[in-house]
Backbone as CSV, one residue per row, in Angstrom:
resi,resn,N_x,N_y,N_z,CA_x,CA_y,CA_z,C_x,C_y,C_z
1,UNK,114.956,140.473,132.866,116.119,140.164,132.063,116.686,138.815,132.506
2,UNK,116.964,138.071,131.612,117.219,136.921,131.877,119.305,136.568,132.605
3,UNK,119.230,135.903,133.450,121.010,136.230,133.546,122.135,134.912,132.633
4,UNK,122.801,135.268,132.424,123.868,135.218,131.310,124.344,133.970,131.986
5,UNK,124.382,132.558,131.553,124.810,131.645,131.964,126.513,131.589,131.448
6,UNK,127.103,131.178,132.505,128.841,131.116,132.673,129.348,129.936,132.478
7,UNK,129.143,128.739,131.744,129.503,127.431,131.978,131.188,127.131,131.891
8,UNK,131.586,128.003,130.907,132.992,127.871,130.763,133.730,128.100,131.270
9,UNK,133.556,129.261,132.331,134.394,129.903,133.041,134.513,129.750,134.614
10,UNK,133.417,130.055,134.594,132.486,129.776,136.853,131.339,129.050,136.628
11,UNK,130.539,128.568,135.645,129.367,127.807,135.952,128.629,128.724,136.832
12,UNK,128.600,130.250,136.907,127.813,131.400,137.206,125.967,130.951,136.662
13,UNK,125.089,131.050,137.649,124.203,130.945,137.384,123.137,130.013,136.580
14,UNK,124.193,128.774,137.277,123.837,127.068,136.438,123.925,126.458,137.873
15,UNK,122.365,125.631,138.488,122.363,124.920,139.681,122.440,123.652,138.752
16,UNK,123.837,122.923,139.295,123.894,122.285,138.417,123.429,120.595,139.512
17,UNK,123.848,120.867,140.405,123.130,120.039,141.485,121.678,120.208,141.575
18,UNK,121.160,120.921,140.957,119.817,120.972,140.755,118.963,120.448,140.017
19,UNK,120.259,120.795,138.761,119.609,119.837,137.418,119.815,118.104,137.487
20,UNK,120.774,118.052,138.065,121.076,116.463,138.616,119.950,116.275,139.561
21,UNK,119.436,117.186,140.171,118.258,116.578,141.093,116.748,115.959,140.223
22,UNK,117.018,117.213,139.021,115.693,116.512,138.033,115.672,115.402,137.163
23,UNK,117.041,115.544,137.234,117.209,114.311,136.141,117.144,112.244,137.374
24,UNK,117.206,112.856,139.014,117.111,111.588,139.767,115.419,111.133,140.141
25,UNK,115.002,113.090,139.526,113.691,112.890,139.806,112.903,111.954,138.793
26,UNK,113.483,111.810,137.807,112.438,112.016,136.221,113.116,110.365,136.481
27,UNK,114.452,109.807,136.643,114.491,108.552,136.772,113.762,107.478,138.155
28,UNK,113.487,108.401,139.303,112.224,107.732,139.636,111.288,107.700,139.472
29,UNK,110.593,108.368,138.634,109.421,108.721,137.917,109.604,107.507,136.756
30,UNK,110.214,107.154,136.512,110.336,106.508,135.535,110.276,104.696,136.058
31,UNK,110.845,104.407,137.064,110.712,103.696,137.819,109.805,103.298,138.374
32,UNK,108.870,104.194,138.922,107.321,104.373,139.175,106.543,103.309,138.088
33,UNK,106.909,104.409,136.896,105.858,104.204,135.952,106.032,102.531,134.981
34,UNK,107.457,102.320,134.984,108.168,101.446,134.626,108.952,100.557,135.474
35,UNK,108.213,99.727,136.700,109.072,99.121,136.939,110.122,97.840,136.308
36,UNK,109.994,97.446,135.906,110.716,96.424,134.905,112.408,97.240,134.428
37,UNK,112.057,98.421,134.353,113.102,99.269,133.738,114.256,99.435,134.765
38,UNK,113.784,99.336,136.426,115.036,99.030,136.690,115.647,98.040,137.206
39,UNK,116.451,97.604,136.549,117.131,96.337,136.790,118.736,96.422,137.741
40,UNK,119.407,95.690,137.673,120.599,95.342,138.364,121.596,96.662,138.974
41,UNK,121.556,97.120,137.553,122.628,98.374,137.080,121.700,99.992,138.009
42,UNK,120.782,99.664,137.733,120.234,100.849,138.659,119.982,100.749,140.307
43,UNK,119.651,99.517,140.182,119.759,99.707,141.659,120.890,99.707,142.335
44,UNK,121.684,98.879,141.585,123.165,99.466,142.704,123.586,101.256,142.362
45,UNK,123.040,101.974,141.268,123.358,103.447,141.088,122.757,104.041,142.296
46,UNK,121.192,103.874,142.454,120.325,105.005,142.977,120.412,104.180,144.650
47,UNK,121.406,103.325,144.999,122.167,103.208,146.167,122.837,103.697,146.938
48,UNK,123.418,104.309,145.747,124.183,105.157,145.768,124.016,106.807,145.811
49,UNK,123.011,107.055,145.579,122.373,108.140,145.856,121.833,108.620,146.756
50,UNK,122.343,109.744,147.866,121.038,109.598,149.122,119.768,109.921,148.968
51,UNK,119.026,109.672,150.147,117.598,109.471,150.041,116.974,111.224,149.912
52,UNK,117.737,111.888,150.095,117.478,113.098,150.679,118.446,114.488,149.395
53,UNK,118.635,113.637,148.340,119.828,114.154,147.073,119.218,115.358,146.640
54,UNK,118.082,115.932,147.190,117.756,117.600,146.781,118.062,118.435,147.947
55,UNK,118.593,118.050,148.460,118.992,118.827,149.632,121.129,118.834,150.182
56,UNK,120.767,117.073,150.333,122.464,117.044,150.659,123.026,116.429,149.428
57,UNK,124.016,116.455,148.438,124.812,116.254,147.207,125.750,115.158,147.542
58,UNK,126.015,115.233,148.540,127.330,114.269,149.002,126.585,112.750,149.948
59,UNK,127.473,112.074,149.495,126.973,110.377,150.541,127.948,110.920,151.826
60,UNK,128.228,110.071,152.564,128.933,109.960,153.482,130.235,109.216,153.105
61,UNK,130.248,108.074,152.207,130.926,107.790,151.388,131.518,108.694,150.054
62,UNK,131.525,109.779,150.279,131.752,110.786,149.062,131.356,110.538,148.017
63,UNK,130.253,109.918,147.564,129.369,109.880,146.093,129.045,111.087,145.806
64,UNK,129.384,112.272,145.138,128.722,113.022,144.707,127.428,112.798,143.812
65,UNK,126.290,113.112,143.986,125.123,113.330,142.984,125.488,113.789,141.052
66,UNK,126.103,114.886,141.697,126.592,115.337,140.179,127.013,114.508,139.197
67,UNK,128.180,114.421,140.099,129.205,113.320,139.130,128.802,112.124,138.501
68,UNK,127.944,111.615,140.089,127.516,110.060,139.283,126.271,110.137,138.357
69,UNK,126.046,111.626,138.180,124.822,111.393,136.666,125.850,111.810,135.861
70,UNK,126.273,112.603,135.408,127.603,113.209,134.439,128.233,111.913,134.094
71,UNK,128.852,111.254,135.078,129.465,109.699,134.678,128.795,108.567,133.960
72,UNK,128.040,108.694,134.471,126.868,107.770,133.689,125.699,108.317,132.357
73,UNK,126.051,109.568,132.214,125.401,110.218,131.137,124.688,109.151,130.011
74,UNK,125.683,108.349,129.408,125.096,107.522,128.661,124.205,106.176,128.763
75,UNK,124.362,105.610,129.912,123.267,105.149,130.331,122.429,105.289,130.741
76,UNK,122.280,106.328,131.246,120.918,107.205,131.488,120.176,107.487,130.608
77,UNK,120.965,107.610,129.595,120.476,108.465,128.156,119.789,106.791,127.679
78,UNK,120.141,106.025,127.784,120.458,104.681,127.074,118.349,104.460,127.815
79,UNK,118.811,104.572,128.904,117.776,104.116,130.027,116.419,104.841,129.443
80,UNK,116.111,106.101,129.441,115.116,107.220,129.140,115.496,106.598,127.623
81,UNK,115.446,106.358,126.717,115.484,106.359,125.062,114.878,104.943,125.297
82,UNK,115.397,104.189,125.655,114.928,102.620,125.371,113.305,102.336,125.977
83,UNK,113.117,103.929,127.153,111.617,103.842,127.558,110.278,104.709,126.800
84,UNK,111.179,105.288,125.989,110.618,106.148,125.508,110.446,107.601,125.776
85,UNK,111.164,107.501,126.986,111.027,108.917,128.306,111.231,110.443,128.245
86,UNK,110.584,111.116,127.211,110.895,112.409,126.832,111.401,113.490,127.929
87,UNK,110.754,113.077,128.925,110.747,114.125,130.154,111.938,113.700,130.692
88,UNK,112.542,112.519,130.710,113.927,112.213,130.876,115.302,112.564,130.164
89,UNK,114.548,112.429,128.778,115.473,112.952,127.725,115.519,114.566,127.640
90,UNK,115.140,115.311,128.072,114.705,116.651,128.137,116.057,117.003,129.312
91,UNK,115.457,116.684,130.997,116.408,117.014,131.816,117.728,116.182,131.757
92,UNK,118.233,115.106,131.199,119.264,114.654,131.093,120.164,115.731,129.903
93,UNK,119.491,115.983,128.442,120.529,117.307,127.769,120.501,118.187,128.347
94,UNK,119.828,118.652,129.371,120.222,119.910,129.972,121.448,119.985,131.032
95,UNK,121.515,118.957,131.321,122.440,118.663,132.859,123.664,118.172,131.898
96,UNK,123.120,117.314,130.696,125.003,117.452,130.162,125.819,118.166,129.644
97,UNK,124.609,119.549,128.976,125.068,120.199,128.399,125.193,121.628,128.958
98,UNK,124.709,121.766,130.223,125.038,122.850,130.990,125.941,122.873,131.977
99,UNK,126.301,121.335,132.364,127.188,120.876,133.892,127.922,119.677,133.778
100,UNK,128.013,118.635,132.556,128.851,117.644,132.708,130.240,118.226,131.768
């Protein structure tokens, strides 16, 4: 049986730091595959990101992971569309629409 996702209320049974983890995954993957794609604006983001963001969520500087994909939703979105990046575009609606 599948369990009953809570977004409105407790975010019950939504890793939502999780889904932010796929969506940092699928943008280095993307990076990989595309380097050209990241330019100025990303590298000061995924700077900002620790090296280790599937495990610890927080910088030391208090960057949350979450937030700064949720915040940036649309350039991300902007980023994966302009590459063509389905697998980007896939985990990015899930993370906005289950956790931002």
């Amino acid at each position: 049986m599948e369990e009953l996702k809570d977004r409105y209320l407790t975010f019950s049974n939504i890793d939502c730091y999780g889904n932010a983890s796929l969506v940092l995954d699928a943008m280095n993957e993307l990076f990989k595959l595309k380097p050209e794609s990241k330019n100025e604006l990303w590298i000061r983001f995924m700077n900002k990101i620790p090296q280790n963001y599937k495990e610890v969520f927080k910088k030391d500087e208090g960057h949350d992971t979450l937030y700064l994909v949720c915040a940036n939703v649309f350039y991300i979105s902007d980023l994966f569309e302009e590459n063509d990046f389905e697998k980007g575009i896939e985990v990015l609606d899930q993370v906005e629409l289950e956790c931002c």
